[in-house]
Backbone bond lengths (Angstrom), bond angles and torsions (degrees), N, CA, C in turn:
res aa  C-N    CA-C-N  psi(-1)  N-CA   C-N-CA  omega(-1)  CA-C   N-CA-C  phi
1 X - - - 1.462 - - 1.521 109.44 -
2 X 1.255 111.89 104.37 1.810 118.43 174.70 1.462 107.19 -51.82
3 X 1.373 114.08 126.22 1.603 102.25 -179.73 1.628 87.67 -92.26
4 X 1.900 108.63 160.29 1.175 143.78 170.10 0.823 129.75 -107.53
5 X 1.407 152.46 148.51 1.579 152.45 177.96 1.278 104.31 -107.36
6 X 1.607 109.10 158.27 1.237 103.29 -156.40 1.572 117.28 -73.93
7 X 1.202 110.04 -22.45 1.581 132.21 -171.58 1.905 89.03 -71.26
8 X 1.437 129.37 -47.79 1.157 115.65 174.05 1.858 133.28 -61.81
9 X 1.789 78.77 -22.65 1.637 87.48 -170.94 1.780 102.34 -80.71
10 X 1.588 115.23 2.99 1.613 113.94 -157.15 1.794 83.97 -116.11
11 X 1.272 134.24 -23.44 1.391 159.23 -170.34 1.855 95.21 -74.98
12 X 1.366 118.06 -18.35 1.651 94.98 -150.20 1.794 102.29 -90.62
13 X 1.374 106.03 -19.13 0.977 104.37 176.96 1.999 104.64 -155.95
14 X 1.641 109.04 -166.07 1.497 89.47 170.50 1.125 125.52 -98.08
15 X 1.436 102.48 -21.49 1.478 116.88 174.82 1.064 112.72 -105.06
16 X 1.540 131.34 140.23 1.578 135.79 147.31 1.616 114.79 -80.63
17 X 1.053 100.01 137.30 1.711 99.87 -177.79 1.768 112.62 -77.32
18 X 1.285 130.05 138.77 1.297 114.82 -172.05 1.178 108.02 -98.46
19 X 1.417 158.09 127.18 1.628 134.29 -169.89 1.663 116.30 -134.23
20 X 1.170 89.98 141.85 1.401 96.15 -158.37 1.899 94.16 -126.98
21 X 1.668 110.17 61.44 1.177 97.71 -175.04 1.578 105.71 -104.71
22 X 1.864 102.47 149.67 1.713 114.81 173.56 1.009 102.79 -101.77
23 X 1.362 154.81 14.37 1.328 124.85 163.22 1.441 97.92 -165.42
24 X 2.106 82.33 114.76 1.694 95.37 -178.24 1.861 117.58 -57.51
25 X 1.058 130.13 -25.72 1.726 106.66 172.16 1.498 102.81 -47.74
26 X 1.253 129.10 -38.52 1.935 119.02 171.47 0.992 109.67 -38.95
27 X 1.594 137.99 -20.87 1.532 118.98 -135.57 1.552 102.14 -89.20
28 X 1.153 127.32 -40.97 1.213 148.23 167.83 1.329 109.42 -24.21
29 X 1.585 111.22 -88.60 1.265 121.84 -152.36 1.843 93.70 -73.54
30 X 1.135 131.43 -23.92 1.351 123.74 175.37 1.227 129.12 -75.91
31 X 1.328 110.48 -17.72 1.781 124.87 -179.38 2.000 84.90 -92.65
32 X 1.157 119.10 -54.45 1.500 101.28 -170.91 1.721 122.18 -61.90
33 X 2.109 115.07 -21.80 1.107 104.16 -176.48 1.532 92.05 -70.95
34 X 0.829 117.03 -28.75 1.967 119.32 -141.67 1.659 84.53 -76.02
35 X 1.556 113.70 -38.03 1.806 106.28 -150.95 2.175 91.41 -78.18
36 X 1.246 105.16 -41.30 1.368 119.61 171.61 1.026 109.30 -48.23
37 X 1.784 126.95 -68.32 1.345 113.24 -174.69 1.818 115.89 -64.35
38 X 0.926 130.54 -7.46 1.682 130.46 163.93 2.157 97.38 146.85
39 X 0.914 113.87 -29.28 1.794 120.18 -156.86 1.566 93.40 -53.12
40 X 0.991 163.38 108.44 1.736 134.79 157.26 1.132 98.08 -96.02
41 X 1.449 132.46 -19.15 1.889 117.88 -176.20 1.192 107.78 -75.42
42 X 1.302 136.60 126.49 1.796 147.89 -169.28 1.447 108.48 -97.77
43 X 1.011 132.65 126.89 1.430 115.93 159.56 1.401 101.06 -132.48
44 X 2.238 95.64 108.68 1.375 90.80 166.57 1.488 117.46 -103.69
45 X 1.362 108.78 154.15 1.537 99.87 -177.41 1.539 111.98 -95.75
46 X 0.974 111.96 164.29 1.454 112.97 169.61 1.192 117.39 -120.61
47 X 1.360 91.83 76.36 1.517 105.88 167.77 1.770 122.58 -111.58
48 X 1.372 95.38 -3.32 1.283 123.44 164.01 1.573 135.83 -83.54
49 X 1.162 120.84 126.38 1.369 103.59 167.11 1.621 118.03 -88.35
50 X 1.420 106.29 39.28 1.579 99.30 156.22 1.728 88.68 -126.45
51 X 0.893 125.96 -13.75 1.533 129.94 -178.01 1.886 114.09 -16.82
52 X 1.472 120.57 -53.20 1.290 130.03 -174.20 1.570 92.70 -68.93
53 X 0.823 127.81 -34.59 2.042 126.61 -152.61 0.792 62.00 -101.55
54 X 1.893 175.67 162.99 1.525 144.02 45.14 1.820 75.61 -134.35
55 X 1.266 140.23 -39.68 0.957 139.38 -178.73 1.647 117.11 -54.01
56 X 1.409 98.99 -42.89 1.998 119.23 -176.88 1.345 103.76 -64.76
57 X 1.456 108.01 -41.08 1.577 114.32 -163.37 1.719 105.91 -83.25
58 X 1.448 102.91 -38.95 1.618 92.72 -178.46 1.597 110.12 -80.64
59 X 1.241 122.74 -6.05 1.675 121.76 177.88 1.624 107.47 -79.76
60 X 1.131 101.33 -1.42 1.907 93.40 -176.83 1.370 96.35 -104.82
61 X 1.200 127.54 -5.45 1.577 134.96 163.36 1.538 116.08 -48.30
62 X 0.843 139.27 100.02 1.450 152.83 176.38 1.733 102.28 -36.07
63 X 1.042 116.46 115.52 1.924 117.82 173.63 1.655 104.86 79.52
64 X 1.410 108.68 -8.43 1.338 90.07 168.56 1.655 138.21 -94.85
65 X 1.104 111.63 139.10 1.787 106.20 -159.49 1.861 93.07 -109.95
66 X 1.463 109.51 107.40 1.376 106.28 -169.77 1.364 95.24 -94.97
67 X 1.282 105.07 166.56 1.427 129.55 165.06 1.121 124.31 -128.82
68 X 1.547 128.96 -172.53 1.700 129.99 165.12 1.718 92.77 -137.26
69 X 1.467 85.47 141.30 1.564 97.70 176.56 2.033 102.83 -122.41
70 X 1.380 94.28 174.89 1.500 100.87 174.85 1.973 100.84 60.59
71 X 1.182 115.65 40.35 1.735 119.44 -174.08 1.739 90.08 -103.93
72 X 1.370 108.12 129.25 1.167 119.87 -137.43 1.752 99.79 -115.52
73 X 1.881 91.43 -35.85 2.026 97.76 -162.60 1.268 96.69 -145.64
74 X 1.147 141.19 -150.65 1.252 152.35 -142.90 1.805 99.18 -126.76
75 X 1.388 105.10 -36.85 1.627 100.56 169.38 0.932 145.07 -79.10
76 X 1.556 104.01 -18.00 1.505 126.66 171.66 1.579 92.11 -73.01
77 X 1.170 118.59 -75.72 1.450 124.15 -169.22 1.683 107.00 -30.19
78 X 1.221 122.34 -22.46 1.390 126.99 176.87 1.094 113.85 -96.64
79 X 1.031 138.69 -13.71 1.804 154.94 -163.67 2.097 82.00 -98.93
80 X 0.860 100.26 -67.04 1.634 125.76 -158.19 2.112 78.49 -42.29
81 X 1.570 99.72 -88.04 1.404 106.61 -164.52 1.736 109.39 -37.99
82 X 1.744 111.67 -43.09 1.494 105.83 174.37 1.519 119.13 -29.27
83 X 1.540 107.04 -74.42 1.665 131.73 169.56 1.273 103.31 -46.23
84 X 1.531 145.38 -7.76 1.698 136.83 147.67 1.806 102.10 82.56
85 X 2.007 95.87 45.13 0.959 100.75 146.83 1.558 118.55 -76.08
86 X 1.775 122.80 153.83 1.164 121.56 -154.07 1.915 86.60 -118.01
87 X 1.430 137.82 14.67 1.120 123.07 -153.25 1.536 81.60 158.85
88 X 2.379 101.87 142.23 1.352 93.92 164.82 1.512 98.72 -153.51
89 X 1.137 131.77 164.04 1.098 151.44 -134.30 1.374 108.77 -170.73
90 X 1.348 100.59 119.45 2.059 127.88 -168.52 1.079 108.75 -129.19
91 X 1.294 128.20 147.01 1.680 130.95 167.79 1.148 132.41 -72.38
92 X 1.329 93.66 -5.93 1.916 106.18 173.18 1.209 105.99 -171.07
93 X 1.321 103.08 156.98 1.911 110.20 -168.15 1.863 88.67 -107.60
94 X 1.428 81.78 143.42 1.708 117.00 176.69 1.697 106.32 -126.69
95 X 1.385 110.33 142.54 1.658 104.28 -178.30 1.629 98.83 -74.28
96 X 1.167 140.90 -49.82 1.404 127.03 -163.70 2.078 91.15 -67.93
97 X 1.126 134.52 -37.24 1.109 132.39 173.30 1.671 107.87 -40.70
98 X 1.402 87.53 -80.24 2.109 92.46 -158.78 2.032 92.63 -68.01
99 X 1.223 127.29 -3.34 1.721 120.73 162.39 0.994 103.09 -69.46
100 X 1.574 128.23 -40.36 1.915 101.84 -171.08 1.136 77.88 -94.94
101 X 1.016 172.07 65.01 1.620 134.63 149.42 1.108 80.25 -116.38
102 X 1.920 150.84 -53.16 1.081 138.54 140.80 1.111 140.81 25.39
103 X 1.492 106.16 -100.80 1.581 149.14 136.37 1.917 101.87 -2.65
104 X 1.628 97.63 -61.85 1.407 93.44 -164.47 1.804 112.18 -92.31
105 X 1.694 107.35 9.64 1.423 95.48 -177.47 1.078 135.41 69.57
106 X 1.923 120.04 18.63 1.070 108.50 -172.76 1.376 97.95 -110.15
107 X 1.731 127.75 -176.44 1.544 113.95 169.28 1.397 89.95 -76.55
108 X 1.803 102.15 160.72 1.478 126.96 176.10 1.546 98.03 -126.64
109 X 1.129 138.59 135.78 1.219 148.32 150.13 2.153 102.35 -109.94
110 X 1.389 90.58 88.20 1.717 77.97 179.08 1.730 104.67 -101.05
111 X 1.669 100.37 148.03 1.670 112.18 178.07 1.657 108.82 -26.89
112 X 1.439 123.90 153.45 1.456 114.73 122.79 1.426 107.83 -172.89
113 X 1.399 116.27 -176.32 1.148 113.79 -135.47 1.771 91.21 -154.21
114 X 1.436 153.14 -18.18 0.956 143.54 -119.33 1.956 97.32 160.03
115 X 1.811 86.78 131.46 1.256 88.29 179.26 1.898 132.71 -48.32
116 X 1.375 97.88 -34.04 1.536 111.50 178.78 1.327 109.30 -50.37
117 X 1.797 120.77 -52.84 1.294 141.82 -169.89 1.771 98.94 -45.05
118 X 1.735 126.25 -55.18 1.246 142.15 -147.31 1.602 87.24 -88.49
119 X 1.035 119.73 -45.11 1.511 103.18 -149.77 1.354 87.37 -83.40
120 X 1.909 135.60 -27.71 1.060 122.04 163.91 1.421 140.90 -36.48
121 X 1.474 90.58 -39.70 1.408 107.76 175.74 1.315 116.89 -78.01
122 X 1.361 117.84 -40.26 1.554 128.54 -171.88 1.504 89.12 -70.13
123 X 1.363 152.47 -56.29 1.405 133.75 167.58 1.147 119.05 -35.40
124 X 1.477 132.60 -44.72 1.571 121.00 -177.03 1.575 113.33 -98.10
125 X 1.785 97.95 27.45 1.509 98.24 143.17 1.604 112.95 90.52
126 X 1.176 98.02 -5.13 2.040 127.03 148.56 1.357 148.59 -68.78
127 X 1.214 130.66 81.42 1.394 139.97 -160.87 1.445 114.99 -80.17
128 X 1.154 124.25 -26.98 1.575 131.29 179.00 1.529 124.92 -128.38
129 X 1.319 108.44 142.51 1.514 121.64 -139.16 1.204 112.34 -139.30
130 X 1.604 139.13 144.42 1.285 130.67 133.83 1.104 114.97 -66.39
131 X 1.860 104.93 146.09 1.331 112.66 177.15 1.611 90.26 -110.88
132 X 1.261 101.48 126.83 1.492 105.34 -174.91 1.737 127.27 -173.72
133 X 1.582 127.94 134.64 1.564 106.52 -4.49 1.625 135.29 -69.62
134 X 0.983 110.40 152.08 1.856 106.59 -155.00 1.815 97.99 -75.82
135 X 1.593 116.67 -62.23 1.122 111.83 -169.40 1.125 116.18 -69.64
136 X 1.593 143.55 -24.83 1.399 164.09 -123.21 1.655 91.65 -121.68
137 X 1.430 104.39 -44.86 1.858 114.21 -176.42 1.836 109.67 -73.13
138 X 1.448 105.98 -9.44 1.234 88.81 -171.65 1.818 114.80 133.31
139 X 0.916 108.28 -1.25 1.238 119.95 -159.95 1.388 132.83 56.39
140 X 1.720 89.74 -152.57 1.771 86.09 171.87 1.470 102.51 -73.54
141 X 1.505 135.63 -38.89 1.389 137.99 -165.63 1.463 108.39 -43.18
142 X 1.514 103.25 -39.96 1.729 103.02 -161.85 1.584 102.50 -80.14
143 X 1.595 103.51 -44.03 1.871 113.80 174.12 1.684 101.41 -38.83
144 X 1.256 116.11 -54.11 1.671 122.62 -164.93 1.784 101.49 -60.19
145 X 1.598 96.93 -49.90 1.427 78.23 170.01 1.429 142.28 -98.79
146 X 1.261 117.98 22.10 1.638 141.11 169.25 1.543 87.31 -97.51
147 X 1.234 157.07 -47.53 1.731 139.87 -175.32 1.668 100.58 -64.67
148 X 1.153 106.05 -55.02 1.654 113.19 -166.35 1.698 106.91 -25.08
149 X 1.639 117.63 -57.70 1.553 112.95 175.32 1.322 102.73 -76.80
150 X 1.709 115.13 -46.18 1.825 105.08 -160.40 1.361 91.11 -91.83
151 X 1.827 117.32 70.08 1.530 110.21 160.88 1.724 135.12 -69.70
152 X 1.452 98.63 11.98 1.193 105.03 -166.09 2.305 99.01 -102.74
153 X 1.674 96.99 -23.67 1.654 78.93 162.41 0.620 145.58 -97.49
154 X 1.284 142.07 -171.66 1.337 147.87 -169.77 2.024 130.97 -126.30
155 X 1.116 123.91 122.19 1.517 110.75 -143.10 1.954 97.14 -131.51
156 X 1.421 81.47 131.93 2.371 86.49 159.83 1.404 93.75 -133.69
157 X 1.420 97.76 104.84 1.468 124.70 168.86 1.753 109.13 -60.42
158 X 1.262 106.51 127.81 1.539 105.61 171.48 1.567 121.59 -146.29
159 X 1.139 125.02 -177.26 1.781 113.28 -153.86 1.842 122.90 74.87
160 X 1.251 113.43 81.70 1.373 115.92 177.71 1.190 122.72 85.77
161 X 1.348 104.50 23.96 1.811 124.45 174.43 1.682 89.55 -95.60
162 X 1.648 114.80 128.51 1.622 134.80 172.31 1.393 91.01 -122.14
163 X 1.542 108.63 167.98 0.813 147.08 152.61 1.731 110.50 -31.34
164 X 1.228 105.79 -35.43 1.833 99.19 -157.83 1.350 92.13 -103.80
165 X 1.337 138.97 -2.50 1.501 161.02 -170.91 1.577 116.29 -95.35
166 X 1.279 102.93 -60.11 1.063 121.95 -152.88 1.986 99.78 -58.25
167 X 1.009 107.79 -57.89 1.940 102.82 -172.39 1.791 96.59 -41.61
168 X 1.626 119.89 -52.61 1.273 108.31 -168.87 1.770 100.13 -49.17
169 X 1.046 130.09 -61.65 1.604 110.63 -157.82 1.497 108.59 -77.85
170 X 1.431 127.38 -11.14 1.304 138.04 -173.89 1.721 98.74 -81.52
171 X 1.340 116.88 5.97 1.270 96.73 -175.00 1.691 106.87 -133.63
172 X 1.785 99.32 18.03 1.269 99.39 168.86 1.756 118.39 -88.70
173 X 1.326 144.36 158.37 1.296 139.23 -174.08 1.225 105.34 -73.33
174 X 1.080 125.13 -27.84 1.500 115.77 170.66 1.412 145.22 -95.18
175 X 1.279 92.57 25.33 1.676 105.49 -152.14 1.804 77.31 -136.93
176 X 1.471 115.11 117.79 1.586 132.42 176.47 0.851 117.74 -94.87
177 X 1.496 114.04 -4.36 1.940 112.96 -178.96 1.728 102.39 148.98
178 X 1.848 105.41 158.43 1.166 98.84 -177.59 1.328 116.50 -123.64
179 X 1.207 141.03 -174.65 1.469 131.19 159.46 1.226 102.01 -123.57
180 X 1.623 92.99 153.52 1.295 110.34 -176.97 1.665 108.49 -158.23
181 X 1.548 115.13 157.77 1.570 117.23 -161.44 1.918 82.63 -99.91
182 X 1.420 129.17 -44.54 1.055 127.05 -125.47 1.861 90.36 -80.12
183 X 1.209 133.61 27.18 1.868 139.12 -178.13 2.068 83.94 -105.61
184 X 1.091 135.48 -6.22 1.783 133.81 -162.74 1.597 93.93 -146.87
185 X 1.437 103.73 63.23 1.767 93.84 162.65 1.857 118.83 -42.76
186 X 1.553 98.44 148.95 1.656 111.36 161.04 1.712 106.35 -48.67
187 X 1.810 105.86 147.57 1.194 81.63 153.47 1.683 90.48 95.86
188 X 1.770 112.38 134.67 1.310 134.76 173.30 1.483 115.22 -21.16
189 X 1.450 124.29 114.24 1.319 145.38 159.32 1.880 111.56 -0.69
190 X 1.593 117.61 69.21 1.663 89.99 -175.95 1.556 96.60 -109.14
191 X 1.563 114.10 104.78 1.646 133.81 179.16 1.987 109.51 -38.32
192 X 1.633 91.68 -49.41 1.479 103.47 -179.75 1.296 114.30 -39.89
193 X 1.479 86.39 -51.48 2.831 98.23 -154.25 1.544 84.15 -77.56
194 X 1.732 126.93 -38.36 1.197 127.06 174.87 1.656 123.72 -17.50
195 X 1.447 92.90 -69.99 1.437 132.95 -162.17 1.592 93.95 -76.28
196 X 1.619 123.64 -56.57 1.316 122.87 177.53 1.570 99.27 -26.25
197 X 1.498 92.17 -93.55 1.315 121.04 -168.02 1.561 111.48 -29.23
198 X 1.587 117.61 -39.55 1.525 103.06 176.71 1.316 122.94 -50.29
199 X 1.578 94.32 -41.95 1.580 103.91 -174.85 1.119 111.81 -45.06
200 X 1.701 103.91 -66.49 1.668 102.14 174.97 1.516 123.39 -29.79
201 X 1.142 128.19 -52.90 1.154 145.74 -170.42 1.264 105.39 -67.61
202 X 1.094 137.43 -62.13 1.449 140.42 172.63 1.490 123.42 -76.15
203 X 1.036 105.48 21.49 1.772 141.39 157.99 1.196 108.78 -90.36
204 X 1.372 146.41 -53.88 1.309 160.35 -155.51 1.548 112.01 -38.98
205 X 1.089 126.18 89.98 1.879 110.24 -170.95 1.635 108.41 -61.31
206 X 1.116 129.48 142.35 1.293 146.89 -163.75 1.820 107.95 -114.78
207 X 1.337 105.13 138.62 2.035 90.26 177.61 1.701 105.23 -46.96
208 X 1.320 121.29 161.04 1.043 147.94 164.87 1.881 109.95 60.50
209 X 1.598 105.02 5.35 1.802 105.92 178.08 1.619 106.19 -72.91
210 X 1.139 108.48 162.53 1.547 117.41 170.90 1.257 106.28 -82.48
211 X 1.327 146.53 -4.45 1.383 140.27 -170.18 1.509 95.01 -90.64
C-alpha cells in the first residue's frame, strides 16, 4: 500500500465522496461506480455499524484510496487504520486526536470552523483542514476570511456543498477540494446515476486546473 500525504490524498480529485453507507454488500458496487466515474478518495463515515466492514470491502477496490470520516478519539482512529483506511477525517480536532493521527503517520484532515481551531492545528504541525460545517460556519465569506491571515493552509470545505455550489469554493487557491454526500443518492444501490454523477463531480474545474 503506497502511503499518501494528505495534500495528495485532497489532490486526487475535487470532490471526496462523503458516505454514509448501512449495509456493507453496498460497499462494492459504490466504491467501483465512484472509483470508475473518476472519485478514488472515499470518505467513509462511521456512523454506521457496518462502517469498519464497508471500509475492508471498498479497499480491495482497485484505485480506490479509502478513508474514515466522523473519527472521533484515538480508538476509532485505530479501528479505522485496522479496516485499511488509507486517510481520516473528524469534525473537530482534539489534542489526544490529531497526536495519534500524528504519531501514526496517517493523513489527518481534522474539522474546523474558527480561527482558534486552525492555528491549533497549525501548532501541532498541520497545514490542511476541514472546514466544517462549511455553509452553517459561515460560508465561503467567513472561509475567505479565516485564509486571509492563516494563508499558509489549506482547506476541503464540507456540510452543504451541492453541485450548484461547489465551482464557487473550488475555485478559491486555498481550498483543494470539497466533500460532498450528494455523488451516493439515498435509497437502493443505482451504479449507473452513481458513476454519472462522479463524472460530474470529477469535472469540477479547480483554481489553477487546465479544465
Amino acid at each position: 500500500m503506497s502511503n499518501l500525504t494528505v495534500a495528495q490524498v485532497m489532490e486526487l480529485a475535487p470532490v471526496i465522496p462523503v458516505l454514509v453507507v448501512e449495509r456493507v454488500e453496498d460497499a462494492l458496487p459504490i466504491a467501483q461506480a465512484l472509483v470508475k466515474g473518476g472519485l478514488p478518495a472515499l470518505e467513509v463515515t462511521l456512523r454506521t455499524p457496518a462502517a469498519l466492514d464497508v471500509i475492508r470491502e471498498m479497499a480491495q477496490v482497485e484505485g480506490a484510496v479509502v478513508g474514515a470520516g466522523t473519527v472521533l478519539n484515538p480508538a476509532q482512529l485505530e479501528s479505522a487504520m485496522k479496516a485499511g483506511a488509507r486517510f481520516v477525517v473528524s469534525p473537530g480536532l482534539t489534542e489526544p486526536l490529531g497526536k495519534a493521527a500524528l504519531d501514526a503517520g496517517i493523513p489527518f484532515l481534522p474539522g474546523t470552523a474558527t480561527a482558534a481551531d486552525i492555528m491549533r492545528g497549525m501548532d501541532m504541525g498541520l497545514s490542511h483542514f476541514k472546514f466544517f460545517p462549511a455553509e452553517t460556519s459561515g460560508g465561503l465569506p467567513a472561509l475567505k476570511a479565516l485564509a486571509a491571515p492563516l494563508h499558509t493552509a489549506r482547506f476541503c470545505p464540507t456540510g452543504g456543498i451541492t453541485p450548484q455550489n461547489a465551482p464557487e469554493w473550488l475555485a478559491q487557491p486555498f481550498i483543494k477540494c470539497v466533500g460532498g454526500s450528494w455523488v451516493v443518492p439515498k435509497g437502493p444501490v443505482d451504479a449507473e446515476k452513481i458513476e454519472a454523477l462522479a463524472r460530474e463531480a470529477a469535472a469540477l474545474p479547480r483554481h489553477g486546473s487546465a479544465r
